[in-house]
N, C-alpha and C positions, 0 to 999 in steps of 0.2 A: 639523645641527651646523655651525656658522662653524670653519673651518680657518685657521690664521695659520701662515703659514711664514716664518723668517728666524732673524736670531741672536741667542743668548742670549750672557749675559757676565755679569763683575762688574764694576761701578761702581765702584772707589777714588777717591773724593768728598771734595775739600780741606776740610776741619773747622778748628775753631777752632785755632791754632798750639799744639804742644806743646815747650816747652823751645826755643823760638824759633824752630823751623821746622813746618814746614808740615804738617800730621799729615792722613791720608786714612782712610777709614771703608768697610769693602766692603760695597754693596748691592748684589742682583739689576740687571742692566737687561739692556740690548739695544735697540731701539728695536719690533723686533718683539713678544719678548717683551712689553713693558709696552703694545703695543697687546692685545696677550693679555689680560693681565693685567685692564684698563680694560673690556674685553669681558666678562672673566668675571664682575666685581665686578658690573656690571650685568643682573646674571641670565639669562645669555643661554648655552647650552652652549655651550662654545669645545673644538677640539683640537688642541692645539701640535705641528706635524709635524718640530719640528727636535729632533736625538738631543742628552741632555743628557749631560756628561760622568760618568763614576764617580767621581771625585778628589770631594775635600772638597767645594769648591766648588761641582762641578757638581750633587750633593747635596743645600745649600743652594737652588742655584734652583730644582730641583725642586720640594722644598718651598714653597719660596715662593710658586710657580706652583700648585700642586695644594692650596695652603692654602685655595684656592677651590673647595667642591665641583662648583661650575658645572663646570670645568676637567680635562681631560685631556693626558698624554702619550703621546703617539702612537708613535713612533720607536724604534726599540730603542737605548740609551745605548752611549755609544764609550768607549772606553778611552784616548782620544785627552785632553789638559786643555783643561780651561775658557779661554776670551778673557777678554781684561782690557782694561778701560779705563781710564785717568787724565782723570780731570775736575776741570779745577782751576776754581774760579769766581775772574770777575771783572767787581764787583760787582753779585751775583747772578747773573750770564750763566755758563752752562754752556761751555766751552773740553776738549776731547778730543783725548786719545794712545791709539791703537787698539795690541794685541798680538793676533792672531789667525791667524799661522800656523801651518798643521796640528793646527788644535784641533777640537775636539769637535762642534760645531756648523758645520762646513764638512765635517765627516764622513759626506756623503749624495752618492749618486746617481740616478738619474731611475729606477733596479730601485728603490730602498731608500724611496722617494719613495713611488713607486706601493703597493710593498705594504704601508706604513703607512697609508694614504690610506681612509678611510670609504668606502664607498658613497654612493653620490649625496650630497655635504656641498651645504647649501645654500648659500655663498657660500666664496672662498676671498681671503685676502691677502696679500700678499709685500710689499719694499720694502728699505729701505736699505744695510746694506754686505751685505747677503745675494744683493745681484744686481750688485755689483758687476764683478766678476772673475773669472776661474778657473773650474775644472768644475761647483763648487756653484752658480756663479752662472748660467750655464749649464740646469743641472738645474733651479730653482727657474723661469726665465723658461718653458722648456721646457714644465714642469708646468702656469704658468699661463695659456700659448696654446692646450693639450690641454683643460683645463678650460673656461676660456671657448668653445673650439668648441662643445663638450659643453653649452654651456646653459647653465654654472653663473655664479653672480656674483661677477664680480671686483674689487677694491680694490687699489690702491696709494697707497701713499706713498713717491715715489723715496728721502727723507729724505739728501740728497745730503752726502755726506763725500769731500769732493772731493780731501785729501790719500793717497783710497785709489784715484783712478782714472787710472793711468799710461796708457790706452789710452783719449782721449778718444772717437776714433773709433768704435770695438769698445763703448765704453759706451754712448754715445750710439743705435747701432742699436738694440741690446739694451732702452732705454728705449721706443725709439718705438713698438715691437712691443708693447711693455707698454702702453706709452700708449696703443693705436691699440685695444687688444682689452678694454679696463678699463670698470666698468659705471660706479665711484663713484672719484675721483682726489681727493689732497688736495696742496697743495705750501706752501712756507714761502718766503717771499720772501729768501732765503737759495738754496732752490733754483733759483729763475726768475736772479738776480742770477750764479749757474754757467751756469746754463742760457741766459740769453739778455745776457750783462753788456751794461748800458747802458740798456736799452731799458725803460720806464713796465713795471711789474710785473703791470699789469690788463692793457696791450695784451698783453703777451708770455703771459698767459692765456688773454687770448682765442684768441692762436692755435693753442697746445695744444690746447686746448677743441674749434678746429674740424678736427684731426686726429686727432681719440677717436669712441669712439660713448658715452662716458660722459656718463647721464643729469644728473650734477651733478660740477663741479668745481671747487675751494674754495682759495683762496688764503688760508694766514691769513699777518698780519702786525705779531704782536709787540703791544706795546702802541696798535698803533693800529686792533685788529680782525681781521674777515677778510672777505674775499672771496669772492663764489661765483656762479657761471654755469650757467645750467638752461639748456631748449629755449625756455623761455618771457621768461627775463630776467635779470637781473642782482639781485645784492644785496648789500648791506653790510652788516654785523652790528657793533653796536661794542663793543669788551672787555668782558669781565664785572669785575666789582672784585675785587680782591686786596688784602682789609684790611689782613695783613701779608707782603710777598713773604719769603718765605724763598728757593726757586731755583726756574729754570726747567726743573730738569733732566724731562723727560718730558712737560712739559707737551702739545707735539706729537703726541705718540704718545695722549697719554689723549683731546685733541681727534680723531684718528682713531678710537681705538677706541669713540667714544662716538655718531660718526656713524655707523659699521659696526652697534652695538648699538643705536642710535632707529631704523632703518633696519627689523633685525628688528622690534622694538616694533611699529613702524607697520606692517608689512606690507608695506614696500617691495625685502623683500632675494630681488627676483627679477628675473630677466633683463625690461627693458627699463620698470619699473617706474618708474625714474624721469625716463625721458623725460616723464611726466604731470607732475611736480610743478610746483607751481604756488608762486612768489615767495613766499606767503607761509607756504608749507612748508617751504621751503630754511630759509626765514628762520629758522622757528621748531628744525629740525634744528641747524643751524649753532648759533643762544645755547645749544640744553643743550649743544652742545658744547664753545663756548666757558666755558660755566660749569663742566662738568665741570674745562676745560684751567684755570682762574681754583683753584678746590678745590685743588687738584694743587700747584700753587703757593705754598700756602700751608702747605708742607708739605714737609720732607727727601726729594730723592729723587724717583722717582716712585712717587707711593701712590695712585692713581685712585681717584675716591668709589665707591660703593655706588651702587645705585639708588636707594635713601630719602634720600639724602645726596642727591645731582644732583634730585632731585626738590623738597627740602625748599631749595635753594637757589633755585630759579627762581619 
């Protein structure tokens, strides 16, 4: 079973104007979550380790999440409420107001961790404002330096929200520990642009890349592709099409959880597996997931394809 740890939330997602202002629509998200999510659509056992809330909402995601039989809840639910986001688009671009104090999904500790936690899970993921800050963020890096010693396979995606990280410093460790122990890394040139302002977004890869032991590391960026570095080479992948964009909201998260999920397919989701790959496996990993992230987009929200759908597009 594939573990994704991090946080859930609702979406209130600017919709077409009502009575002149601006009307918002609440979907599931979290950035983890819809890596989840994108996993489980793809027929792959997934177990969501973060506790959802009891309130209306938290309810809702649940559902949402387990609409997937693929798909479990792991964590015993908090009494604590639901995070929220404000996503306003502009035009078509995703723009986010985070509320997630003392809510429901920052409700864990490295005990609450553990004892949700499967027996030997074959790969595990963490990433965005779940390793942020504070003791949950803490708990989750924790988690996934114990697991990687352990053998197991690790995935990140920083997914970097940078008006949530007051301690650049304190973040920044926290990262590289991540970075240094991770099997499979994905970043958004968005990230590298926090992460390294200024600097060509491939160089500033590369050197990530050569402070990991991660078999493959993928830089996408936007309309014009993505990027990715194995043992053996470099690759470029160019966009998939997007007949009609509707928004980008998730897109990110459905290209990770699609690399995580071809990964099992292929037989790749084990420790040191993808030191072997070969240019023209990256390659071919990276388009379903760019066609996955292309799907995704063409669509409210994020709604990650199926496997017959990601199949039936390539």
């Amino acid at each position: 079973m594939i573990i994704v740890g991090g946080e859930n939330l609702i979406d209130f997602i600017q919709d077409a104007p009502d009575g002149g202002h601006p009307a918002y629509r609440a979907v599931p998200g979290g950035a983890p979550f819809n890596v989840a999510k994108a996993i489980a659509r793809q027929d792959v056992a997934m177990g969501y380790l973060t506790p959802f809330s009891t309130d209306t909402l938290g309810r809702q995601l649940q559902a949402d999440l387990l609409a997937n039989p693929r798909a479990q809840a792991l964590h015993t639910p908090s009494d604590r409420p639901t995070s929220l986001a404000v996503v306003s688009l502009e035009q078509g671009q995703a723009r986010y107001q985070f509320y997630r104090e003392r809510t429901a999904e920052r409700d864990v500790t490295p005990e609450s961790l553990r004892a949700a936690l499967p027996v030997a899970p074959s790969a595990f993921f963490v990433g965005s404002l779940a390793v942020t800050d504070g003791p949950d963020a803490e708990a989750w890096a924790g988690l996934f330096r114990d697991l990687s010693q352990a053998g197991t396979f690790t995935a990140l995606d920083p997914n970097i929200r940078a008006a949530f990280i007051h301690d650049r410093a304190g973040y920044l460790a926290r990262l590289e520990t991540l970075i240094a122990t991770a099997d499979l890394i994905k970043m958004s040139d968005e990230d590298i642009a926090w992460l390294a302002p200024g600097q060509d977004p491939r160089a500033a890869l590369r050197a990530i890349a050569g402070r990991s032991r991660a078999g493959l590391v993928v830089l996408t960026l936007g309309a014009k592709g993505a990027f990715g570095i194995t043992r053996s080479g470099e690759i470029e992948v160019p966009p998939h099409p997007v007949p009609k964009l509707v928004d980008t909201v998730g897109a990110g998260d459905t290209f990770m959880g699609t690399l995580i999920a071809q990964c099992h397919h292929e037989g790749w989701l084990r420790r040191g597996a993808l030191d072997a790959l070969t240019p023209d496996q990256a390659r071919l990993l990276m388009r379903r997931a760019a066609a996955a992230a292309a799907i995704n987009c063409g669509r409210a929200g994020c709604n990650p394809p199926s496997l017959s759908e990601l199949r039936a597009a390539l």
